[in-house]
C-alpha positions as CSV (number, residue, x, y, z in Angstrom):
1,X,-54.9,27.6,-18.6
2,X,-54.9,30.0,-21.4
3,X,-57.6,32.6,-22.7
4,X,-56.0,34.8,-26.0
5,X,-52.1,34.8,-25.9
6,X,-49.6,34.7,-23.6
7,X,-45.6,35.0,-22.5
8,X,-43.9,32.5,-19.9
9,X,-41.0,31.4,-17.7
10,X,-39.8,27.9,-17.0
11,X,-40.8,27.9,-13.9
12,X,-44.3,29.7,-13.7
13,X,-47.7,29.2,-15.1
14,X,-50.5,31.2,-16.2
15,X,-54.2,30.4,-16.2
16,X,-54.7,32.7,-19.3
17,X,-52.5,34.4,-21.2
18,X,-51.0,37.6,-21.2
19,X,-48.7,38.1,-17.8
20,X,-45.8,36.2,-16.5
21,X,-43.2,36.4,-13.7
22,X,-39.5,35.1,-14.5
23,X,-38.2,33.1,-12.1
24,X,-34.7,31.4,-11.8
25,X,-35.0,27.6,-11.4
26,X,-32.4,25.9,-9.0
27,X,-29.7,23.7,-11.0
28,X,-30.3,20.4,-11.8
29,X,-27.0,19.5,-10.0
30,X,-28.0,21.5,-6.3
31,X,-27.7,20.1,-3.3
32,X,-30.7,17.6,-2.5
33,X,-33.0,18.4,0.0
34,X,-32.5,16.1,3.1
35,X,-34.5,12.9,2.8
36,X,-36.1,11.6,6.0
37,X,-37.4,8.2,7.3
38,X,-37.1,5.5,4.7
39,X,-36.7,7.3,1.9
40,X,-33.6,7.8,2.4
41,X,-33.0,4.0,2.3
42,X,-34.9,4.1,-1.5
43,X,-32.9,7.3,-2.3
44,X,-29.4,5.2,-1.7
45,X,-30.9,1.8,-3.3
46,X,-31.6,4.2,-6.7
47,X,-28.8,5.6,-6.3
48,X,-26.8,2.4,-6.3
49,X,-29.1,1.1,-9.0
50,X,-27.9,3.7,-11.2
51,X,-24.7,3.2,-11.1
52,X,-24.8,-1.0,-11.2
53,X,-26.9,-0.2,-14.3
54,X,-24.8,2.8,-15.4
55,X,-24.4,1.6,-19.2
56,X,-27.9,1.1,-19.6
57,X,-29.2,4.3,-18.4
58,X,-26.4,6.0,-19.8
59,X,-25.0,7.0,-16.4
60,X,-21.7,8.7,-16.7
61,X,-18.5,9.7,-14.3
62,X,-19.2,13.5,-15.5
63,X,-23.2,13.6,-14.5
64,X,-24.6,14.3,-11.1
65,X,-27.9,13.6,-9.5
66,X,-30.3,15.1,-7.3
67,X,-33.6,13.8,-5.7
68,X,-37.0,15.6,-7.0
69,X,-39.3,12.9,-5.8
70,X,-39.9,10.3,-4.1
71,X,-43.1,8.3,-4.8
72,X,-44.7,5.4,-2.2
73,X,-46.9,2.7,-3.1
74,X,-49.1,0.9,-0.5
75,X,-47.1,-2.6,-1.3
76,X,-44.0,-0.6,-0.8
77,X,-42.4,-0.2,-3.5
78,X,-41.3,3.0,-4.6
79,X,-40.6,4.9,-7.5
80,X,-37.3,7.9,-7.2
81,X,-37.2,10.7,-9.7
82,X,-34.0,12.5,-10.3
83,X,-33.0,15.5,-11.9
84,X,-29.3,15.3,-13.4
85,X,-26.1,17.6,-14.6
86,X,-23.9,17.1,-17.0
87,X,-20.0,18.5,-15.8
88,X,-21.8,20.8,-13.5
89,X,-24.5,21.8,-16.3
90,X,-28.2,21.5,-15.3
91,X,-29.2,19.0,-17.9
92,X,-33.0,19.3,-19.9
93,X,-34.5,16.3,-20.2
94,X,-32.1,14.9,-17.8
95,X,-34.6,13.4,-15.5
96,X,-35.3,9.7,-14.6
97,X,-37.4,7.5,-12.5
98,X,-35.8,4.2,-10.9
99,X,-38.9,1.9,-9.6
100,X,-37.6,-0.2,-6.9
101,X,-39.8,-3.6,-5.7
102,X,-41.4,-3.3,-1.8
103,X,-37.9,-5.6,-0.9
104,X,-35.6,-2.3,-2.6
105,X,-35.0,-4.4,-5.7
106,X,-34.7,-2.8,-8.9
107,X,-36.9,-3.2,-11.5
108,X,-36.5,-0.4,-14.1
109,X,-36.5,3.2,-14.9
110,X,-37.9,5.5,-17.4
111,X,-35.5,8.5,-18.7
112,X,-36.5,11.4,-20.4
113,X,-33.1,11.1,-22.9
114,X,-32.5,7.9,-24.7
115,X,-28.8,9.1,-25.2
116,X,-25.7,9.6,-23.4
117,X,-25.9,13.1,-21.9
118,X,-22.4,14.0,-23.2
119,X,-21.5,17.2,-25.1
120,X,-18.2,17.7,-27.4
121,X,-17.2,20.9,-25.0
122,X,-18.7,22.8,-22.1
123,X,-17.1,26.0,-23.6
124,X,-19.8,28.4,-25.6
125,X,-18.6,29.7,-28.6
126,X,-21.6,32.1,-28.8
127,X,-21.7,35.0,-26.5
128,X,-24.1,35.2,-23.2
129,X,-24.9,38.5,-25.0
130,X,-25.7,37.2,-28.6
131,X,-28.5,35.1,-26.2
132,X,-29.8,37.4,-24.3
133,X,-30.1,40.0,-27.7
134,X,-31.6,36.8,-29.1
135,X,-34.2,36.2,-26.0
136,X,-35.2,39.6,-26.0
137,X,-36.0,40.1,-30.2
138,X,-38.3,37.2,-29.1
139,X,-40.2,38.5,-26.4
140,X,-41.0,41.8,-28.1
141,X,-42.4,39.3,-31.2
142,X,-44.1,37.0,-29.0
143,X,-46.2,39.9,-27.3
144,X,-49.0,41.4,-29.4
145,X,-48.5,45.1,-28.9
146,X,-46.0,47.3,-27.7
147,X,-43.5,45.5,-25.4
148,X,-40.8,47.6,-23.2
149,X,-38.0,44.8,-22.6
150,X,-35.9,44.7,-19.4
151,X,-32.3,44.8,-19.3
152,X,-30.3,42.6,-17.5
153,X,-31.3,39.2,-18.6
154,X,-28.7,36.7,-17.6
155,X,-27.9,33.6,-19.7
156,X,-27.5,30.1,-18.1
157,X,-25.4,27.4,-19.9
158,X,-27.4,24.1,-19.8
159,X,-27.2,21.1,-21.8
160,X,-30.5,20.7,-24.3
161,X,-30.9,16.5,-24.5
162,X,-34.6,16.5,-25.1
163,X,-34.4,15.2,-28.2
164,X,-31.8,14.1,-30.3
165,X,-27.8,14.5,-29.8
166,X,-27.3,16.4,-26.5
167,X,-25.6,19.8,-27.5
168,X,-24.7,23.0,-25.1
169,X,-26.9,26.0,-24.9
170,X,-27.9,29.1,-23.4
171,X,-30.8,29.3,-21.5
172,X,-32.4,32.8,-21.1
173,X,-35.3,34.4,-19.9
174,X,-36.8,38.0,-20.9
175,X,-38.9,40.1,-19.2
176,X,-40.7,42.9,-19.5
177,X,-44.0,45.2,-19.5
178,X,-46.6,44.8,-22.4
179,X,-48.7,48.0,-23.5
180,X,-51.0,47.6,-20.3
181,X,-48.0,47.4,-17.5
182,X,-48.6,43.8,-17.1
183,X,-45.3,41.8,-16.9
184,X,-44.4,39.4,-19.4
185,X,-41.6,37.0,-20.3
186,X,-40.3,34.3,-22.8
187,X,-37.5,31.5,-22.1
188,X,-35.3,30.9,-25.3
189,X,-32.7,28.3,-25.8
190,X,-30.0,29.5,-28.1
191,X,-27.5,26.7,-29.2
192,X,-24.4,27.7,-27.4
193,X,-22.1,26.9,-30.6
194,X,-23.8,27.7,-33.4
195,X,-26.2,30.5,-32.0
196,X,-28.9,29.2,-33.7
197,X,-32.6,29.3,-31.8
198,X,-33.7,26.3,-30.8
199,X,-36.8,27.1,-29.0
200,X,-39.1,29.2,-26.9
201,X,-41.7,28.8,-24.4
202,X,-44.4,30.5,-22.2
203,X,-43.8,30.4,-18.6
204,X,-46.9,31.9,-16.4
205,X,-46.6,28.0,-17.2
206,X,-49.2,31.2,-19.0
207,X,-57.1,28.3,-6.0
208,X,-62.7,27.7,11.5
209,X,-64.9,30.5,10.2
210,X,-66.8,30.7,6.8
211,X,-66.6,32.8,3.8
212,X,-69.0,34.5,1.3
213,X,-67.5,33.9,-2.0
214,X,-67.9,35.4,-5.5
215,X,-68.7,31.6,-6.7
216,X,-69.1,28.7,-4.5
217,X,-71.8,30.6,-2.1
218,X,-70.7,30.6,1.6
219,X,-68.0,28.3,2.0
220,X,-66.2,27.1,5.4
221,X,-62.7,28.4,6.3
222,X,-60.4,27.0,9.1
223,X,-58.2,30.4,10.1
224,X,-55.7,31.0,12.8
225,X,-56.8,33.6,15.6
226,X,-54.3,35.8,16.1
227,X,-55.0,38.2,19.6
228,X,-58.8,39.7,19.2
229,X,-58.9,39.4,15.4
230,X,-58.5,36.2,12.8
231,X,-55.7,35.8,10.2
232,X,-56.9,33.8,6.8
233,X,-54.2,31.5,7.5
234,X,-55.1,27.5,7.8
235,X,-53.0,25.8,10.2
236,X,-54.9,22.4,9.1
237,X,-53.0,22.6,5.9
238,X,-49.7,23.7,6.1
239,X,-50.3,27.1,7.3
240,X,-51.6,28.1,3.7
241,X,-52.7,31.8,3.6
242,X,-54.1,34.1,1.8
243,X,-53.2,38.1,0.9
244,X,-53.8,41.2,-0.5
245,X,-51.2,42.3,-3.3
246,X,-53.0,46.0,-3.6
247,X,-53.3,45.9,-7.3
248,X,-49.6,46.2,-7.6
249,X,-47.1,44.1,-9.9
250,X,-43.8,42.4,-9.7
251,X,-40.7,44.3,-11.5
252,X,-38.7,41.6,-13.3
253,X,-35.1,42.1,-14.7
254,X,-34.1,39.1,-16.9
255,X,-34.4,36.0,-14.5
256,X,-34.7,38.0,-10.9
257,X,-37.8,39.2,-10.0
258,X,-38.5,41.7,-7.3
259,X,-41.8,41.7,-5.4
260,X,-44.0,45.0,-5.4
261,X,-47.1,42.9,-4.6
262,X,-46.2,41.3,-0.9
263,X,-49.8,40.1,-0.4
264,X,-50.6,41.5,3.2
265,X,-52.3,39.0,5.1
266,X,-56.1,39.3,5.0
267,X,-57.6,39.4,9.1
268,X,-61.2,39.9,10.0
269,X,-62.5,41.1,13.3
270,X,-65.4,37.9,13.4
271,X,-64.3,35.1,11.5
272,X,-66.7,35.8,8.7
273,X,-65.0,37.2,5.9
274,X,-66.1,38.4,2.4
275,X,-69.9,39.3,1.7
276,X,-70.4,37.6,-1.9
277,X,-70.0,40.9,-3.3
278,X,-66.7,42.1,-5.4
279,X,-66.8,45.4,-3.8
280,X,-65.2,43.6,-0.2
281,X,-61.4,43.2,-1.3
282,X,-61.9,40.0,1.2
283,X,-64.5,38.0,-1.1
284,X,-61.9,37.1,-4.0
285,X,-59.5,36.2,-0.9
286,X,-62.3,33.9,0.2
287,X,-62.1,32.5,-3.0
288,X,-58.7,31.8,-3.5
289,X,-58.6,30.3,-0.2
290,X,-61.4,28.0,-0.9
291,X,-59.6,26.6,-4.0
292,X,-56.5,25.7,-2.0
293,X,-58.1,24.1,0.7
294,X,-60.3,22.0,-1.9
295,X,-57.1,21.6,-4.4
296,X,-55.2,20.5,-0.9
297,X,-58.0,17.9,0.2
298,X,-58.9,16.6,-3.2
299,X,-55.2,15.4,-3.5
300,X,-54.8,14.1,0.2
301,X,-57.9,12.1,0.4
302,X,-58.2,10.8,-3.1
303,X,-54.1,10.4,-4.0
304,X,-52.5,10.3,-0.7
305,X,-50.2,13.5,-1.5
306,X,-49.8,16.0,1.4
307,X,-49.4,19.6,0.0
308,X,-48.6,20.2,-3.2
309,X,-44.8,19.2,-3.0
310,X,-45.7,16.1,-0.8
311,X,-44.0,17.5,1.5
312,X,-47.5,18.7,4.1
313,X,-45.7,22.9,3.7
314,X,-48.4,25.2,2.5
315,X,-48.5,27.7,-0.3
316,X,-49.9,31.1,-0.3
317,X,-52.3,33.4,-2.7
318,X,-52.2,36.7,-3.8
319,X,-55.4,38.2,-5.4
320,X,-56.1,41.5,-6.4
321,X,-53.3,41.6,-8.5
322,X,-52.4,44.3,-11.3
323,X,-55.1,46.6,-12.6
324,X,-58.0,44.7,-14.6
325,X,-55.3,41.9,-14.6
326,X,-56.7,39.1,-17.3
327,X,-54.9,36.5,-15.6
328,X,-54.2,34.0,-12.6
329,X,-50.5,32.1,-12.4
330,X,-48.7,29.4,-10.4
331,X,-44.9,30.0,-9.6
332,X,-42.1,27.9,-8.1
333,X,-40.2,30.6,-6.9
334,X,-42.5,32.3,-4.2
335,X,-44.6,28.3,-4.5
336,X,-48.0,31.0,-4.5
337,X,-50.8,31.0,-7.3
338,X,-52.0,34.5,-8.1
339,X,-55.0,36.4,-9.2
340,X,-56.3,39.1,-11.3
341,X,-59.3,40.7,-10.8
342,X,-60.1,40.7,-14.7
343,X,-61.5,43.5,-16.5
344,X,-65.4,43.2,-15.8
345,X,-65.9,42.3,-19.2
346,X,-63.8,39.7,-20.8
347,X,-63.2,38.0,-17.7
348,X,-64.2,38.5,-14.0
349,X,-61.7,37.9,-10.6
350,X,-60.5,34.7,-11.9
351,X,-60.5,32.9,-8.2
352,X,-62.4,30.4,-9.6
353,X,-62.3,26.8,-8.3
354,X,-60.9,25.1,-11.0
355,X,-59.0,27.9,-11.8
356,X,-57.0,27.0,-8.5
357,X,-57.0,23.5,-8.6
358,X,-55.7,24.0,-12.5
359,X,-52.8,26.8,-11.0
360,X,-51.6,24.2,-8.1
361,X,-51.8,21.4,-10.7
362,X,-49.1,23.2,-12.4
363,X,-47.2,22.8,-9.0
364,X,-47.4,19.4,-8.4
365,X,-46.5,18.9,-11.9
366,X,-43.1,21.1,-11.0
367,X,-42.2,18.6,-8.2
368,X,-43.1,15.6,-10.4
369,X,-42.6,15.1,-13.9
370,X,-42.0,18.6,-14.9
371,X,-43.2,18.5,-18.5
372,X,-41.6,20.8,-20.6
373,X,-43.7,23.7,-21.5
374,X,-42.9,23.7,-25.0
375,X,-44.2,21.4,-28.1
376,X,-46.8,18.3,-27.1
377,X,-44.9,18.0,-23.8
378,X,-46.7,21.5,-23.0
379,X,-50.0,20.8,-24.5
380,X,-49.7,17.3,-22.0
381,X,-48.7,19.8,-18.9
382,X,-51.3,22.4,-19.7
383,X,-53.9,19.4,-20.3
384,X,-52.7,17.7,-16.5
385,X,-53.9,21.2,-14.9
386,X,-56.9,21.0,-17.1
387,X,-57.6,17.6,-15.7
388,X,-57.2,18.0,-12.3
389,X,-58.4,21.1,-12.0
390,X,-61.2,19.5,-13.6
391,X,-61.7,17.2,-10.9
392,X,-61.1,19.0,-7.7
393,X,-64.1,21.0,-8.9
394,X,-65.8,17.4,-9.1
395,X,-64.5,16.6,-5.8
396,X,-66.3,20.1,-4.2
397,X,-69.6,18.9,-4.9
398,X,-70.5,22.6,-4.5
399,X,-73.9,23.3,-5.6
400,X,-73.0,26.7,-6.2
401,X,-70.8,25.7,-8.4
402,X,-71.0,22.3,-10.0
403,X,-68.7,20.1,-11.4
404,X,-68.8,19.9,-15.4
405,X,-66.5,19.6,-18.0
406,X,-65.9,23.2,-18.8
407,X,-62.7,25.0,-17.8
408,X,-63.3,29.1,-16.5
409,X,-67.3,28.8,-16.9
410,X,-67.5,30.6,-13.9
411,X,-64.4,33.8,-14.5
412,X,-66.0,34.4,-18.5
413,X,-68.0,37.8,-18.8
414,X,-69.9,38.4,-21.9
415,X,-67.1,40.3,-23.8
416,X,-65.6,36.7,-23.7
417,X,-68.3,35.3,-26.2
418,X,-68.2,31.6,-25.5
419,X,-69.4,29.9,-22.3
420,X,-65.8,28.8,-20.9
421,X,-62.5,29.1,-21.8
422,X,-62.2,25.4,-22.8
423,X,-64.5,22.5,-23.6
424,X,-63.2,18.5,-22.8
425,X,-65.5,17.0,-24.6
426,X,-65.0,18.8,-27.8
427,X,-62.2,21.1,-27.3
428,X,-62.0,22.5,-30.9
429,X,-65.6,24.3,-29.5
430,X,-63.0,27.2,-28.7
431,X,-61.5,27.0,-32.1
432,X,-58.6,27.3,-31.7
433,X,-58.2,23.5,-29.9
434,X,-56.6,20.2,-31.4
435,X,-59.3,17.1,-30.7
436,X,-57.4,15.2,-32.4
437,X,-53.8,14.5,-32.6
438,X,-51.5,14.9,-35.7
439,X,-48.2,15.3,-36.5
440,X,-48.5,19.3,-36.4
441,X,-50.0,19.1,-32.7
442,X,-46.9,20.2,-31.0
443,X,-46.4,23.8,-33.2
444,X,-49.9,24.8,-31.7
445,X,-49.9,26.7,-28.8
446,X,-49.4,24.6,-25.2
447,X,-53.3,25.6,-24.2
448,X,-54.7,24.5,-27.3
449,X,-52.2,21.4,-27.9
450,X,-53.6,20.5,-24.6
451,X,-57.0,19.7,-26.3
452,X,-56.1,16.3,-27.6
453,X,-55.5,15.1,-23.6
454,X,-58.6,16.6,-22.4
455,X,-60.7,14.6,-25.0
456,X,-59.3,11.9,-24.1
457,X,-59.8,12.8,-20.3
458,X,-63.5,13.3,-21.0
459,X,-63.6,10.0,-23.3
460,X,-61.8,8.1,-20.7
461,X,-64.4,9.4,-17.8
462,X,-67.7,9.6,-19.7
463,X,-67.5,7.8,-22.9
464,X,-68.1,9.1,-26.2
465,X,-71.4,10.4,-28.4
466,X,-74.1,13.0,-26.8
467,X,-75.6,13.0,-23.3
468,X,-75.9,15.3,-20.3
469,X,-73.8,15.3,-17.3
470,X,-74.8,16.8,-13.9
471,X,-77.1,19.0,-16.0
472,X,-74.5,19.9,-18.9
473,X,-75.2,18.7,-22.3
474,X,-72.1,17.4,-23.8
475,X,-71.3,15.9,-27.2
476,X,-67.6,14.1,-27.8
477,X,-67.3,12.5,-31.1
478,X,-63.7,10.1,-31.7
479,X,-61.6,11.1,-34.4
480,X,-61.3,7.3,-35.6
481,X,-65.5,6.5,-35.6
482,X,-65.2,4.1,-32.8
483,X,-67.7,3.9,-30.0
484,X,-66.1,4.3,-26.6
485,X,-67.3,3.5,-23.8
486,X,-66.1,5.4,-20.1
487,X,-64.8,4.5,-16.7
488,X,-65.8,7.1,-14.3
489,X,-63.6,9.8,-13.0
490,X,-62.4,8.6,-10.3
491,X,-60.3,5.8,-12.3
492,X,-59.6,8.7,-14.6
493,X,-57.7,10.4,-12.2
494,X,-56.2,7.6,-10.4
495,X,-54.7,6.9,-13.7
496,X,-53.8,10.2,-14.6
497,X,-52.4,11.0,-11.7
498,X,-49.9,7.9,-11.4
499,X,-48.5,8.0,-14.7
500,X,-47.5,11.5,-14.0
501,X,-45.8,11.2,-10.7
502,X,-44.4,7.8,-11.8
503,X,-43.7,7.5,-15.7
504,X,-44.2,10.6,-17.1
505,X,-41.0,12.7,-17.8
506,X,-39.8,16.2,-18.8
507,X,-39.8,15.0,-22.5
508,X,-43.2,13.0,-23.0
509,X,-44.9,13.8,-25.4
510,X,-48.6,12.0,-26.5
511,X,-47.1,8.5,-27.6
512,X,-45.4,9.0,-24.0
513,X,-48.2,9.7,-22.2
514,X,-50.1,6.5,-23.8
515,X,-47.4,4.5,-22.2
516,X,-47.3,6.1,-19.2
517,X,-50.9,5.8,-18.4
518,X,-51.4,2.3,-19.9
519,X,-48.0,1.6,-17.2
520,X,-50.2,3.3,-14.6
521,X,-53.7,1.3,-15.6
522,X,-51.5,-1.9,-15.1
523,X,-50.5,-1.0,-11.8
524,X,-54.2,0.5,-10.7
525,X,-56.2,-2.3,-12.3
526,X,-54.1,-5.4,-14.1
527,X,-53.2,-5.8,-17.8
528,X,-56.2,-7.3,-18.4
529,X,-58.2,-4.9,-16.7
530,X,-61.4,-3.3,-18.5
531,X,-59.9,0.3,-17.3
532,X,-56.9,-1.1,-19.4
533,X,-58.1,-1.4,-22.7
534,X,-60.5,2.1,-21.9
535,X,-57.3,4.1,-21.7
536,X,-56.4,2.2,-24.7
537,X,-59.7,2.8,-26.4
538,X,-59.8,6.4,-25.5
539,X,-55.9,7.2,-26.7
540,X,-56.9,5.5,-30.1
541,X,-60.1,7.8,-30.2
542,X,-57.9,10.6,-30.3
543,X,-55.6,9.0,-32.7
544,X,-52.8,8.6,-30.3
545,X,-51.6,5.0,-30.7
């Protein structure tokens, strides 16, 4: 989510710009995580797929492979997503999904690289220190203001085959304070031989007892009681908790960060927490904890997925973070959203709901297709937090806070001056948004490349021209005059959601993502499907074909 301009990491993601946490991402060759029950039947199947299809796929002796997901359908078959290295080098846009029939048969697999992941040498010729000079020039550009840098970034060689000839590289990440003592951070590839820059991306990849929240009125809580008092910790989903950072902030040196915001763990005496008011430190924690319990259900009962690795293990919030902190991120690392309390009049606590189902969106993206957060790939990973953020408000049904098409209507304060940081039906509303997709899309920034994915969300759910939704007037013209007509959102996100944990790689970009979901409309509906040719209508509306 994004509001003016912001810094990332790899491997976290803001909701607005303007803070981010560097955090080191495990190597694409690392030791798999163990793979229970009869997965690891499909995980060996793949695996031997692979390598009977080895010239195809452009599998190599020199590469390695290592699970990142495993996907079920109801007829069995199932669909195994791997992350791969190249001579012990963590390749990006390495990844690729083999689909295996309900019998373990194989029938295909989508790659993020086209090419043979093979590079002339593993040996740099350019300095870790010519990188890390190079990532840190760009974080203090990147940052409007005055940026102090911190030392100690740390290069990692990785091979770059997004696009194009595979060729060696350093990948760094800078961090630092901006003018306010916020931290921020920029990734930067640096070709390895030549020293050229390659590219550079944003990484705060920039949600019983019963609550009163700042925006969803009194909301139900399941807690764990812990002696005579409570502990705002839900054992019904995987012991996901909430705590209290006391407006401190995380030191960063290069790609290691250091915790000076623990989050103690918010208790209550009576099992009623917050009063609705921002003055009680525990409303924005009711919040937050409200978001991941709705984020948590929407994607159990509607897509099957248990937590947001699939894996039923909870994550945690901290809120109250910084000082007038403009901001709310997801990261890998500590797998925890945090919150800032905002400023009081640009932006208010932003422990909004769709603010938290956006952030953990950002997770499950992480364990699935783990679109790049550079170019279209990070408009289309911003856009899928957008999305399904979008929906998990939808799912609430919360009359205090109602499900629409706008993204941060309820975190905006008047200093903002527009009613929500983004607007599906019409994103250009901001002004800053793409409705439309061009050539140039992918040199816009990932929150407003994102626009052209969240029109055709909205087209895809509601249909094109003017009308009012759940009391919202919205008007979503097509960029190619056509009159489209929509399917609901529950097929959106059906479709949505299936082309990204099943098609979708690191490298898609919008042509990919047409693919992808016309791939998952097949599987949801049939090729001849009406849903099929309205994910076909509504791509063309944005002039994605």
């Amino acid at each position: 989510m994004r509001i003016p301009r912001s810094t990332a990491v790899a491997t976290a993601v803001a909701v607005v710009a303007g803070a981010l946490v560097s955090v080191a991402s495990p190597a694409a060759g690392a030791t798999d995580r163990p793979t229970p029950g009869p997965q690891a039947a499909a995980v060996a199947r793949a695996e031997a797929a692979m390598a009977s299809h080895a010239a195809q796929l452009g599998v190599t002796e020199r590469q390695s492979s290592s699970v990142r997901d495993v996907v079920t359908d109801a007829d069995g078959s199932r669909h195994v997503r791997f992350d791969r290295s190249y001579a012990g080098l963590p390749v990006l846009g390495g990844d690729l999904v083999v689909h295996l029939g309900p019998d373990g048969s194989y029938r295909g697999a989508d790659r993020a690289a086209s090419t043979d992941l093979a590079v002339p040498s593993t040996t740099p010729s350019v300095p870790k220190e010519a990188a890390a000079a190079q990532a840190n020039g760009e974080l203090v550009r990147a940052v409007p203001g005055r940026t102090t840098v911190q030392q100690g970034a740390q290069p990692q060689l990785v091979v770059d085959a997004r696009s194009g000839k595979p060729r060696l590289a350093w990948q760094t990440t800078a961090s630092g304070t901006d003018y306010l003592g916020n931290p921020v951070a920029r990734t930067v590839l640096t070709d390895a031989r030549t020293g050229a820059r390659i590219d550079a991306w944003d990484g705060l990849e920039t949600a019983a007892g019963d609550g009163a929240s700042l925006y969803g009125g009194t909301v139900p809580l399941e807690t764990t009681a812990s002696g005579s008092t409570f502990q705002l910790k839900d054992p019904t989903r995987g012991n996901t908790y909430t705590g209290d950072a006391a407006n401190k902030t995380d030191l960063c040196f290069g790609s290691i960060c250091f915790s000076r915001a623990p989050a103690t763990l918010f208790t209550d005496a009576d099992n009623h927490w917050g009063t609705g008011a921002n003055t009680d430190r525990a409303t924005a924690a009711v919040d937050a904890q409200y978001g991941t319990n709705t984020t948590w259900d929407y994607y159990k009962n509607v897509h099957g997925r248990s937590g947001i690795a699939g894996d039923g293990k909870g994550s945690y919030n901290r809120v109250h973070y910084g000082s007038n902190y403009n901001n709310a991120f997801w990261q890998d690392s500590c797998f925890c959203m945090t919150y800032g309390d905002g400023d009081g009049s640009t932006f208010g606590p932003l422990v909004s709901l769709d603010v938290a189902g956006h952030e953990m969106s950002h997770g499950v993206t992480s364990r699935s297709a783990k679109l790049n957060y550079s170019g279209e790939s990070g408009g289309l990973n911003e856009a899928t937090s957008d999305i399904m953020g979008t929906l998990v408000e939808w799912y609430a049904a919360n009359a205090s806070d109602p499900g629409d098409y706008l993204i941060g209507e309820e975190i905006v304060q008047p200093g903002f001056g527009k009613p929500a940081l983004r607007f599906m039906d019409q994103p250009s509303r901001d002004t800053k948004s793409a409705d439309c997709w061009s050539s140039s899309v992918g040199n816009l920034d990932v929150h407003y490349s994102s626009g052209v994915a969240n029109h055709f969300a909205y087209l895809l759910a509601e249909g094109s021209g003017a009308k009012v939704v759940n009391g919202v007037s919205y008007n979503s013209p097509t960029c190619n005059g056509s009159t489209v007509g929509g399917i609901g959102r529950d097929a959106l996100g059906k479709v949505w959601y299936r082309a990204l944990t099943v098609y979708m790689t690191s490298t898609t970009n919008y042509s990919g993502a047409r693919t992808a979901t016309l791939k998952a409309a097949t599987d949801l509906f049939g090729a001849g499907s009406a849903e099929y040719a309205a994910v076909a209508a509504a791509w063309s509306a944005v002039n994605v074909s």
